[in-house]
N, C-alpha and C positions, 0 to 999 in steps of 0.2 A: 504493500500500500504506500507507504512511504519514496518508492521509488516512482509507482504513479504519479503522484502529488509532486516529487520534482520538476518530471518531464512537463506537466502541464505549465509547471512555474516555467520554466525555460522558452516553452513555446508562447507563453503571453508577453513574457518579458523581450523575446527577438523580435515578436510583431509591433512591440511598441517601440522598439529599438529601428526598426524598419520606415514605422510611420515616420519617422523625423528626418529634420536637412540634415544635408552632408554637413559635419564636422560637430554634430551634437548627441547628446546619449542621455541615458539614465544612470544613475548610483545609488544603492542603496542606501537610506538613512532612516533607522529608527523603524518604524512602522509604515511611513512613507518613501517615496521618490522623490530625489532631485535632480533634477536635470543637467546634465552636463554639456560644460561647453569648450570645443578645442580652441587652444591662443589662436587658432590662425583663421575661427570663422569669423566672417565681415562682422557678427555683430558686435568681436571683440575691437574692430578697427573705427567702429560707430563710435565705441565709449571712448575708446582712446583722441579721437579727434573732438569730443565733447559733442556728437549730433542728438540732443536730447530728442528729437521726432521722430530719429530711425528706432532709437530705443524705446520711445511710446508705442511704435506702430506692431515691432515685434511683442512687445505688453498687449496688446490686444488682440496679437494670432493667439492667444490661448498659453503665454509661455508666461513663467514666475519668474521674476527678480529675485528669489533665493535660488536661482541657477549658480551652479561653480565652477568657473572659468578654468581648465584644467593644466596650468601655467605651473613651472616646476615646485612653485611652492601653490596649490589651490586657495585662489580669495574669490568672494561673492564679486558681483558686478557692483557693489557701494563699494566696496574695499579698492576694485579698477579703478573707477572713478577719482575718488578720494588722493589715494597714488600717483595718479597721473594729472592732478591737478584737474577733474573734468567736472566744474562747479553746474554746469545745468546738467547734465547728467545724473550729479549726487543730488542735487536737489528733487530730483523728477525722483529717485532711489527714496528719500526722506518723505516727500509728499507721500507716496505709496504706504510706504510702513506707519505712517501716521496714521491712516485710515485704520488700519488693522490695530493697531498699536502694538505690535511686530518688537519689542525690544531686544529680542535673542538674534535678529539679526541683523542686529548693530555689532555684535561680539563674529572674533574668529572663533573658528573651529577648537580652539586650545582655548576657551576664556577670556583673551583680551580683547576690551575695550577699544572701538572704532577710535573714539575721541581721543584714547591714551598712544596707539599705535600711529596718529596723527603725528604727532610730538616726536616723534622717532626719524623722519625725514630730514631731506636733506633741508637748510634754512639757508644758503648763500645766496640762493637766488630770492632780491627784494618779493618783486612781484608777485613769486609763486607764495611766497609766505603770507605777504598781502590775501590771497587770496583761498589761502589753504586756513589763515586765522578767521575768515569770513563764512570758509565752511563748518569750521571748530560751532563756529557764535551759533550758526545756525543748528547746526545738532542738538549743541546743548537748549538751547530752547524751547526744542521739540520734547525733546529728552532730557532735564533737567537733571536726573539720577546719576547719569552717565557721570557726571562731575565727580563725584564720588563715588562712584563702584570700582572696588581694589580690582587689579591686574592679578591674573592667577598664575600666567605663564610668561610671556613674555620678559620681562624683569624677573616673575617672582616674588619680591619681594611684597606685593599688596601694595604696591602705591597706586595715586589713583590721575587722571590729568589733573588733580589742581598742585598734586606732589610736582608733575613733570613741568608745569606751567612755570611755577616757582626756580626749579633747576636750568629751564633755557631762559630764565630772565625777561619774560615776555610777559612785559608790565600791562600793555592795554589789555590782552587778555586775560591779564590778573583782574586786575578792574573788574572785566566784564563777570567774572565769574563770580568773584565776592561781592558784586551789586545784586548776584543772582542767588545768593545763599551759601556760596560754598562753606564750609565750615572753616575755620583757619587752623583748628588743632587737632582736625581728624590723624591718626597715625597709620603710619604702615607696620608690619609684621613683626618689623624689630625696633618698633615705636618710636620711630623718625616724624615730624610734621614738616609743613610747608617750608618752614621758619632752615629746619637742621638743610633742607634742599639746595634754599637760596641761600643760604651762609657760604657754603660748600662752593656754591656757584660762583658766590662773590659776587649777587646782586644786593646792592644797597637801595635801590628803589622800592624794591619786593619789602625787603626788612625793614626799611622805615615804616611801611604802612602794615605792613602784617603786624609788630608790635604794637602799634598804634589801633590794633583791632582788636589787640586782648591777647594776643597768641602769647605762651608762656615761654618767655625769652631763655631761662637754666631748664629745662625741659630737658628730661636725660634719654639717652635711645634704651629700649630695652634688656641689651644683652651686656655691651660695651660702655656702659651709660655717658655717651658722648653729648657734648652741649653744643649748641651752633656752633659757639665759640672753639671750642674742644675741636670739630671742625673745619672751621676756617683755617686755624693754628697747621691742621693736621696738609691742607691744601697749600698754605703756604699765602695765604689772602691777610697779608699784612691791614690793607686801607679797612678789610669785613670785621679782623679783631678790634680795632680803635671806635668804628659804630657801632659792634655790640656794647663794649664798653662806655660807653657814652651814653647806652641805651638802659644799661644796667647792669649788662651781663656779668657775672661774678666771675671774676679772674681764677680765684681759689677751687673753683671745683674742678673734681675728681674724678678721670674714667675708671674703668672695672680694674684697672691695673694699677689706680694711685696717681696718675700723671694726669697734671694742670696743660691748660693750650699754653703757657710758658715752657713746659716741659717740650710738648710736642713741636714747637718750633725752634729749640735748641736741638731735638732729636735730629730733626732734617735740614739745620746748619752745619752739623758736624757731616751727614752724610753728604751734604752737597760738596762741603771742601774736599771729600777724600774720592768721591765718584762721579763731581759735573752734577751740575744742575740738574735735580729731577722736579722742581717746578717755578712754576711762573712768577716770580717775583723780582723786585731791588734790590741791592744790599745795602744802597742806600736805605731805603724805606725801613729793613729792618735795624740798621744801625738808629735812626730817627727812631723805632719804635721803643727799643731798647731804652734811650738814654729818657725818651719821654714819659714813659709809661711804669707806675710805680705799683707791685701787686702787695 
């Protein structure tokens, strides 16, 4: 019986494999189908040149926008979009799931976060960023959660976009998000906030206002209990140590091992004399910090 029951599976599954254009299929998922579609069919070349009307037209032969585009790493057609910079395209992707209120797929296949996976591109180009922070606003609007829903894969560690927001120092859409709720002392997994992010980064525009919104400035990370400051010291962001401390930061605290962000930047003066520079800093600036700065 069991051998019946395949063969008719097989036979239903190649006649539907049949009905379709050349370069598209099915995949198993879960209890349903999803459609599959090869990098080299045209409607992959619709998204990539941004024709949001070839893309509506094929939405109305009968086909889903959870289709997966079978590219060596598989992403949904918002994830193409998104990627390739194709803003009417993602939008036409977003209007759709709105309807449904579709939020699973916003997420890859592995848990992460459209909006967090955003963050991850390349930023050299003005433009595209221009316009890749335009698609960010618009998601999260749609999808307000997304701001805070941790990453399970990607990182790992449970940060969330307003973690990653903080870390590339992308003030307006810090703005935009904490005008939209985000919390400013959500943590990630090894209880890092916004604040340990942009320390780290050495955004001072982030840190002035995130302190100014309550965020707890000696906030220790969970395992390491490292402070912004602790941080900054550890990066080598001489100008980030002198604002936390201006801001309050406590010079005196402790990581899990005993050692003050004094400690940690005497750590990585003594390595840089003996192996070259392993970060970005002055010697001036640290000599000025040294002589100015009393713990």
């Amino acid at each position: 019986m069991k051998v019946f029951w395949s063969l008719l599976f097989l036979i239903i599954v190649g006649k539907a494999q049949a009905s379709l254009a050349p370069g598209q299929g099915f995949i198993g998922h879960s209890t349903h189908f999803i459609e599959q579609i090869s990098e080299q069919a045209p409607l992959v070349k619709e998204i990539d040149l941004d024709h949001d009307q070839a893309v509506l037209l094929w939405l109305k032969r009968g086909h889903s926008l959870r289709a997966v585009i079978s590219s060596p790493v598989p992403e949904s057609i918002m994830e193409r979009a998104a990627f390739k910079g194709a803003e009417k395209v993602f939008n036409l992707c977003l209007r759709e799931f709105a309807k449904t209120g579709d939020l699973q797929a916003l997420f890859d296949s592995h848990g992460t976060p459209l909006a967090l996976q955003m963050f991850t591109l390349d930023r050299s180009n003005t433009s595209q960023v221009k316009k890749r922070d335009r698609m960010i606003m618009k998601l999260l609007s749609v999808f307000p959660r997304l701001s805070t829903v941790a990453d399970r894969s990607y990182f790992g560690d449970g940060r969330t976009a307003f973690h990653q927001v903080a870390e590339t120092c992308n003030f307006s859409l810090y703005q935009w998000m904490v005008a939209h709720g985000a919390p400013v002392d959500q943590v990630t997994h090894n209880g890092e906030t916004a604040l340990h992010f942009a320390a780290r980064a050495g955004c001072i525009p982030i840190v002035r206002s995130i302190v100014k919104r309550g965020a707890k400035i000696n906030a220790h990370s969970k395992y390491t209990l490292e402070t912004p400051l602790i941080l900054a010291a550890e990066f080598g962001k001489i100008a980030m140590m002198r604002e936390l401390i201006a801001l309050g930061a406590d010079p005196n605290a402790k990581d899990t091992f005993g050692k003050t962000a004094w400690d940690r930047l005497n750590r990585h003066r003594f390595v840089s004399q003996n192996k070259g520079h392993l970060f970005d800093r002055s010697w001036t600036a640290v000599a000025n910090f040294e002589k100015n700065t009393r713990f």
